[in-house]
N, C-alpha and C positions, 0 to 999 in steps of 0.2 A: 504494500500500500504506500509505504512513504519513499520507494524507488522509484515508483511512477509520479510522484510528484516533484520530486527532486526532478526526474528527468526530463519536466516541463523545462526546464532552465537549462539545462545541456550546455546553450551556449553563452552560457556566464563563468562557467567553468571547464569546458571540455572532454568530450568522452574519455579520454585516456583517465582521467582522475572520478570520474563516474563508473568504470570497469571495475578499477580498484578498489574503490566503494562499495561497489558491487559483489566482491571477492577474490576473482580472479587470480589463480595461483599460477604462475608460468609452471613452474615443476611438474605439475599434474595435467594441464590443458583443462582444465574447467575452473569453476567457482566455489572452492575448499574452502576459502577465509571466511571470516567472520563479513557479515554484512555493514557494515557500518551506519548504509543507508538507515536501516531499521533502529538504528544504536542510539543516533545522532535524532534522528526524529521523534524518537521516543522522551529520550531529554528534553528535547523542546516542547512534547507533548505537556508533558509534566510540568515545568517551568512555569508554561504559559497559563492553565490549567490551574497552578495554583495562584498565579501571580490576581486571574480574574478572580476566583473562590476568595481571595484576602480582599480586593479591593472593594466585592460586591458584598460582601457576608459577613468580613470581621472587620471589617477597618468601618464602611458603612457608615461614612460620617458627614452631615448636609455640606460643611465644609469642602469638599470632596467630589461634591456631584456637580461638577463644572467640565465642560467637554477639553478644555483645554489643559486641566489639571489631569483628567485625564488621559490626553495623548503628550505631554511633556515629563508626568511622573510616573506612569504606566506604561504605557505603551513603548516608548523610544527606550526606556533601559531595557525590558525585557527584551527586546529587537535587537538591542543591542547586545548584550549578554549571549543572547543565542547566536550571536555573529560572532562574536566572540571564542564560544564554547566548538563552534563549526572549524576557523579558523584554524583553532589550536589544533583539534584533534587531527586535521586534515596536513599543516604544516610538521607533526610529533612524528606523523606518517612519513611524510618527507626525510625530514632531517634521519630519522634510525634509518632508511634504507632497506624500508616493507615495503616497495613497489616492484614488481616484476619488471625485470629490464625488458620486456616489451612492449612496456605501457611507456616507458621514458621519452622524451622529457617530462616531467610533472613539477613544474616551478612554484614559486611561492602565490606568484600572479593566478594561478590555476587557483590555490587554497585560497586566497582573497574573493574568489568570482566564485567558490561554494560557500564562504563566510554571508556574503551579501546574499546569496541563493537562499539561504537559512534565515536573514534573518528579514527579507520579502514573506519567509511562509511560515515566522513569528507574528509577526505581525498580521497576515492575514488568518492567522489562528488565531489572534487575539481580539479580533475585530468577531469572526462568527461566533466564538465562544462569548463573548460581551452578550451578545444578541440573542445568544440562545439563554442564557443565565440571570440575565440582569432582571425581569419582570418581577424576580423573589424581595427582590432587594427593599428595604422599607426605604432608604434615604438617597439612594444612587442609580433608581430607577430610569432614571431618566437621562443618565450619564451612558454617553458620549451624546446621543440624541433625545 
């Protein structure tokens, strides 16, 4: 599920580093490794998942329910964070020398174009989930819209 979605963006990042993502083990000719895809999207799931469940449920404060409080102290850190968490994991990959030499070249600019990739589908994760969760909420109901 979250390989097909990552793969919307392909070209922000590149298939050689979407393969490897993927699994892709040179040594065996298939997809042995771990998926990352599912790894990294799952984190983000989570993140984001709690970051709306805090701001609609526990924090829940009229102070709060302002659209703009909302996409400068919600939205762009968790976006960013998960660019962040994308980046890293993706450049860790890099730098140890887990890519199959026939995915190479996979530079840093590759792991920046899946950071941003990540954190487009943070953010659009936290924009449906808003929507889908916010109705409960007694004081932020109406935040972002």
């Amino acid at each position: 599920m979250f390989e097909t979605v990552y793969r919307w963006f392909i070209s922000l990042y590149g298939s050689n580093l979407a393969e490897h993502l993927s699994g892709w083990d040179e040594s065996v000719g298939d997809y042995a490794k771990s998926n990352l895809f599912s790894i990294i999207g799952i984190i983000t799931l989570i993140i984001v998942s709690f970051a709306c469940v805090t701001y609609y449920y526990l924090l829940n404060h009229p102070r709060q329910n302002r659209w703009w409080k909302w996409l400068l102290f919600w939205l762009l850190p968790i976006a960013t964070l998960n660019f962040i968490i994308a980046f890293g994991i993706t450049l860790s990959e890099v730098h140890a020398d887990n890519i199959s030499s026939d995915l190479l070249p996979i530079t840093w600019l590759n792991c920046l174009g899946f950071g941003f990739t990540n954190l487009i589908i943070s953010a659009l994760l936290f924009i449906i989930i808003s929507f889908l969760i916010k109705w409960k909420s007694r004081n932020c109901k109406y935040s972002p819209y």
